[in-house]
N, C-alpha and C positions, 0 to 999 in steps of 0.2 A: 247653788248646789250643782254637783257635778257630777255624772254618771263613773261606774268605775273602766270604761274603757276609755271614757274621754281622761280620767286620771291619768290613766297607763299611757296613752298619748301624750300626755303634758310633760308627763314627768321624762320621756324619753327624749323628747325636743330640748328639754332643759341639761340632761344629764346624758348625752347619744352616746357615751362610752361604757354606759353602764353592762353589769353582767347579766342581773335580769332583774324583773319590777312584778309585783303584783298586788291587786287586789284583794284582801284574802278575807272573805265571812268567819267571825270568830268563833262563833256558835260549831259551824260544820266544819273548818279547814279547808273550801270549797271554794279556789283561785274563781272571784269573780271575770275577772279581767287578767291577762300575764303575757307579758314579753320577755324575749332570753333572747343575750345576744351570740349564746354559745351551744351549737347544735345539740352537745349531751347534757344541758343545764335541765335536769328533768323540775319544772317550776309549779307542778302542782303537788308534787312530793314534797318539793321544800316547803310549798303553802301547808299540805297535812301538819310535818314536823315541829314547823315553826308556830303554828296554833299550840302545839301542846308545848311548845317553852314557853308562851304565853300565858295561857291556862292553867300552868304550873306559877310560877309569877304572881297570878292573879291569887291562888290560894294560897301561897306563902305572904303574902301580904294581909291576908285576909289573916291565917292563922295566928300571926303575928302581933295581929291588934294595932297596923299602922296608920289605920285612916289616910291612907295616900291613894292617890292614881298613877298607873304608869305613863310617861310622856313617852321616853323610847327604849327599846331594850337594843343594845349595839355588843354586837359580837366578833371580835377582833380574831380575824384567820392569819395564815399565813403569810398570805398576799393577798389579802380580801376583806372587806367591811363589809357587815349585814347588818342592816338597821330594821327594827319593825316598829313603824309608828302606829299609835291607838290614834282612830278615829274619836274624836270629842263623845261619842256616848258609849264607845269602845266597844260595838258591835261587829265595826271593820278593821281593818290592818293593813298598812301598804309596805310592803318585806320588798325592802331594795340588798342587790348584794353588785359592789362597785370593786374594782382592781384601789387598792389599797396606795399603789404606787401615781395611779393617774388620776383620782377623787380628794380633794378637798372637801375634810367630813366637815365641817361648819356648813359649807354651800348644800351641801347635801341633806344634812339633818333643817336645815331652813326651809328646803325645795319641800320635802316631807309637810315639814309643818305647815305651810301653806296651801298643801292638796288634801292632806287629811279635815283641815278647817272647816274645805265646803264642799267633803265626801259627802252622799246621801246613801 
């Protein structure tokens, strides 16, 4: 098990070009942990935001009648990928947003999957 600022350490050692990482309680939108490598990246705002396209997600699925789990929801910018992975009991969410030009999404969406694994 891994606390979520030891996440946010991991994942930046793994990924040091990223834009910014956080841990995010799904329940409240409430950046457990956040790093930004870019001084006006406001990262608990995006932590709010990014809960409720999740939350939204979680009720369209539900509405739906899909009997599924979300793995990750990936959102293609500009010049920028945001990934939010579900923690295994989908309590948590680690919202990475990476320069689209210098991130290889495989490595990336792997890096995710293996910190979200042993989130507590």
């Amino acid at each position: 098990m891994s606390s979520a600022k030891q996440t946010v350490k991991e994942i930046l050692a793994e990924l040091p070009t990223l834009l910014a990482v956080a841990v995010v309680e799904t329940e409240t939108g409430m950046a457990l942990a956040a790093h930004s490598n870019i001084a006006d990246f406001d990262i608990d705002t995006a932590a709010a935001y990014n809960t409720e396209v999740v939350k939204q997600k979680l009720k369209a699925i539900s509405a739906l009648k899909l009997n599924q789990t979300i793995q990750d929801i990936l959102l293609t910018l500009t010049d920028q990928l945001h990934v939010i992975k579900l923690s295994t009991k989908g309590d948590k969410f680690i919202y990475l947003a990476v320069n689209a030009r210098d991130t290889n999404l495989a490595v990336a969406r792997q890096i995710l999957k293996a910190h979200t694994a042993v989130l507590n």
